[in-house]
N, C-alpha and C positions, 0 to 999 in steps of 0.2 A: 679618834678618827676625825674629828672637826678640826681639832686642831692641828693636823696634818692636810687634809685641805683646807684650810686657809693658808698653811704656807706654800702648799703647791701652785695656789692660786697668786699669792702675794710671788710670786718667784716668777710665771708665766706674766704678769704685770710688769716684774723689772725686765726680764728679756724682751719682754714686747716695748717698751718705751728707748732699751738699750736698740733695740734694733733701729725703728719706725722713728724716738723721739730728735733725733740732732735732725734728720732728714725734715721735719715736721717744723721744727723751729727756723731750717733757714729759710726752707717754701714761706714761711712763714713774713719774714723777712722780707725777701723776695718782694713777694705780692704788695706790703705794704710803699716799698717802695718804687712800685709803679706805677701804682696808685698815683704818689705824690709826683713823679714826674709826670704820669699825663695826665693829671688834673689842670695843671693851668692851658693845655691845649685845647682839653675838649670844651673848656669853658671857654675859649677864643673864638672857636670854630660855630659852638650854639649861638654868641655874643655878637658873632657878626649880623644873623639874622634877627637883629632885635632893633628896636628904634633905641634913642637916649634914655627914654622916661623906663625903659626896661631894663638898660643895662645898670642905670643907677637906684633902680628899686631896692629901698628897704630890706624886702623879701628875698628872700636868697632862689631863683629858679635856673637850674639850667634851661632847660626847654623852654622857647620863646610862645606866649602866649598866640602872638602872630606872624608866621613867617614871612620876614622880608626880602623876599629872591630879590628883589629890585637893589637891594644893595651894593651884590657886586657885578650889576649895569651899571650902577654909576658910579665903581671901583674901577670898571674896565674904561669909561667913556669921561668921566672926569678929566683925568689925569691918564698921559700916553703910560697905561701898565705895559703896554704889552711892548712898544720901547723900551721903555727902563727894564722889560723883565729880557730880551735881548741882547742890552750891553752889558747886563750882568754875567749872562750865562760868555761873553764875548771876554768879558774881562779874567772871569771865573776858569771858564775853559783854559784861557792864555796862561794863566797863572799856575792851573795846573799842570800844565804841559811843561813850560819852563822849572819848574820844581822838581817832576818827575825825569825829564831829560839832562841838567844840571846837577842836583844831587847824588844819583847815579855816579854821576862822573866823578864829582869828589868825595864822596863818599868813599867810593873805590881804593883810591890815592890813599885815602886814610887809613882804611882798613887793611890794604894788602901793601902799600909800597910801601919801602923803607929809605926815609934821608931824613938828613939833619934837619933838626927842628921839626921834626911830624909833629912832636906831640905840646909842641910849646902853640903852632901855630893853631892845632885843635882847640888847645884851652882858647887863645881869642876869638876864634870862631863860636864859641860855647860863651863868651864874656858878652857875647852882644846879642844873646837872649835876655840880658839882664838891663837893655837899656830900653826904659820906656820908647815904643814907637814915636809917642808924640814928639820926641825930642829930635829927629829924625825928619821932622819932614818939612819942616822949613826950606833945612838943607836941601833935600830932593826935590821939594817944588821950584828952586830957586836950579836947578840946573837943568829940570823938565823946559821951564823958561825958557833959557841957554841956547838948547837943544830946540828948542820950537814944538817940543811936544804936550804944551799945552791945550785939553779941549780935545784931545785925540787917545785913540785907544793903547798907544805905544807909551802915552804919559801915563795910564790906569798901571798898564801891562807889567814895564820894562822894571821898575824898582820895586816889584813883586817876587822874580821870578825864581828868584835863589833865594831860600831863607838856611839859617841858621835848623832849626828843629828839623826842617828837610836834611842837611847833611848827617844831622846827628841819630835820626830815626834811621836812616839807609844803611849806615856804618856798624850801626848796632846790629842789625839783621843780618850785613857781611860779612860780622865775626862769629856768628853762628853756624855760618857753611864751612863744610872741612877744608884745610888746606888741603885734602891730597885729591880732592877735584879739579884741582886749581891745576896742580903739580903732573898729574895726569895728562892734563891737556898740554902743558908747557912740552910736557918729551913726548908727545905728538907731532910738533912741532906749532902750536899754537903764539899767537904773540898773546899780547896784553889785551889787546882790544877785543881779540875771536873768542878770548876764554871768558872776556866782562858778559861778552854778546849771546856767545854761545852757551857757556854753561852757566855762568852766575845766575844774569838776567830771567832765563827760564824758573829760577828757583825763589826769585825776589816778589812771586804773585802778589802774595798776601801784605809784604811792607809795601809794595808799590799801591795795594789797594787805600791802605791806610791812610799813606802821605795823599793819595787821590782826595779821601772822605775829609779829611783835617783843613787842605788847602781849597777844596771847592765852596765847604763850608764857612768857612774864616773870608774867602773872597767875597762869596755871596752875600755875606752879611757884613762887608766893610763899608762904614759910612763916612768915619772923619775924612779919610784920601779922597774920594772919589768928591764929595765939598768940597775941596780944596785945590783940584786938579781941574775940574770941571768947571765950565762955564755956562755953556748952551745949554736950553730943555732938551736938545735934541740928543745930546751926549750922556743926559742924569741915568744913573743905576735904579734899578726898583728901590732901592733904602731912599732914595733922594726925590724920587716920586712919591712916595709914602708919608716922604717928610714934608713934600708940598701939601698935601693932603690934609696932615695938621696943623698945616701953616694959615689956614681958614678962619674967619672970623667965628662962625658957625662950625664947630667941632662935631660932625656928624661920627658917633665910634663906631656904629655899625656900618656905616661903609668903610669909614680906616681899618677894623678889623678884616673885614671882607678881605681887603689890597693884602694885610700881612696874610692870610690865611694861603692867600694864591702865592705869597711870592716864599711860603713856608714850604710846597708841593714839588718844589725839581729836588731841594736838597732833602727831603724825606725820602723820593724816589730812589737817589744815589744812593742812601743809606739801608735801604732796602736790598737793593742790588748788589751791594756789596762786605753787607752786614757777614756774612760770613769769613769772607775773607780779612774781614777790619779786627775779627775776633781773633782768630790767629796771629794774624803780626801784630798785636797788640803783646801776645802772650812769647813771642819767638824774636824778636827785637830786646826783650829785656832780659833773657837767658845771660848773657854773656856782656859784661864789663868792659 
């Protein structure tokens, strides 16, 4: 009898671990690793309300011994944040729009039209994900010059607004919709455009949200361009505010934290907003080759 339950028992253990244990190890998983991604946030966030002699203490505390709200007063009145956090959202926005509007359109081309060299001209398009930025912008500052768009929002804007990952994300998600939507609308009488507008586009939410989160975020936090293209204080993006910031004799971190913490809140917000949607075409963009 004992030895018949203990195997009854040893057997209702394996079922129970067969059931509960893989769920239990990726929670598992899981957890640790979000831990380790916002760890270094929440430590930014406590680290702003701290003076120097706390953030570099020995002692490891999150929680500031004494909180210093005054920091980011003199994050906001230092240095124009609230400027730079404007021509961000200015450059940011432009950049998304032209991404989302542009890509679209060739994206399309790629995925539905048929002519010669489609797929020769797709690979160069794909070949200049491969070429360091930095190598790039000589060139384009040197024709912003040209152009006279130096120091202006059309110089931040303009050699933004199409990217490569933009055509290549949209196309991927157009080859996932059936052709016979498409085919549908054509013997309706539909042309090219009413069927991009009318049926596709409706179905593109979630890759349009993605390319939104990818290019808002990548803008907002572009520092080498907007150096390079900018002149005036009146023009700096919040990254180049930020950077005047550390550009002080006297390196105050908990106010410098304070600046990053604020200029960290519109693109948390977008991700928020659109985290659901970011998760789908993340998964429905890579279906299909």
């Amino acid at each position: 009898m004992a030895t018949a339950a203990t195997t009854a028992g040893s057997l209702r253990g394996r079922s129970w671990w067969a059931k509960h244990g893989p769920g239990m190890v990726v929670w598992f998983f899981l957890i640790i690793g979000t831990v380790l991604s916002l760890l270094p946030y929440v430590w930014m966030v406590f680290a702003s309300f701290k003076d120097n002699n706390e953030i570099f203490s020995a002692t490891i505390r999150f929680l500031p011994e004494q909180w210093r709200f005054e920091n980011y007063v003199l994050a906001w009145t230092r240095e124009p944040v609230a400027r730079g956090i404007l021509n961000s959202f200015i450059m940011a926005a432009g950049e998304t729009a032209g991404n989302m509007v542009f890509a679209v359109l060739t994206a399309y081309a790629f995925a539905r039209l048929r002519f010669r060299g489609r797929d020769f001209v797709f690979l160069l398009v794909l070949g200049t994900m491969m070429i360091p930025t930095q190598v790039t912008m000589i060139p384009q500052f040197i024709l912003m010059r040209w152009l006279g768009w130096v120091n202006t929002y059309q110089g931040l804007i303009v050699p933004r607004m199409l990217t490569a990952f933009a055509i290549f994300l949209m196309r991927q998600f157009f080859l996932t919709i059936p052709f016979e939507l498409e085919e549908a609308a054509r013997i309706d009488g539909c042309g090219r455009l009413r069927c991009l507008i009318s049926v596709l586009l409706p179905l593109t939410g979630p890759a349009l949200a993605t390319l939104a989160i990818f290019t808002f975020t990548q803008s907002w936090n572009e520092f080498f361009w907007p150096l390079i293209v900018v002149s005036s204080p009146e023009m700096r993006t919040i990254q180049l505010v930020i950077s005047a910031l550390r550009g002080q004799e006297m390196i105050e971190w908990g106010v410098l934290l304070a600046a990053v913490t604020i200029s960290a809140i519109p693109t948390g917000i977008l991700y928020v907003a659109l985290q659901r949607y970011f998760v789908q075409g993340i998964v429905m963009s890579g279906i299909k080759g």
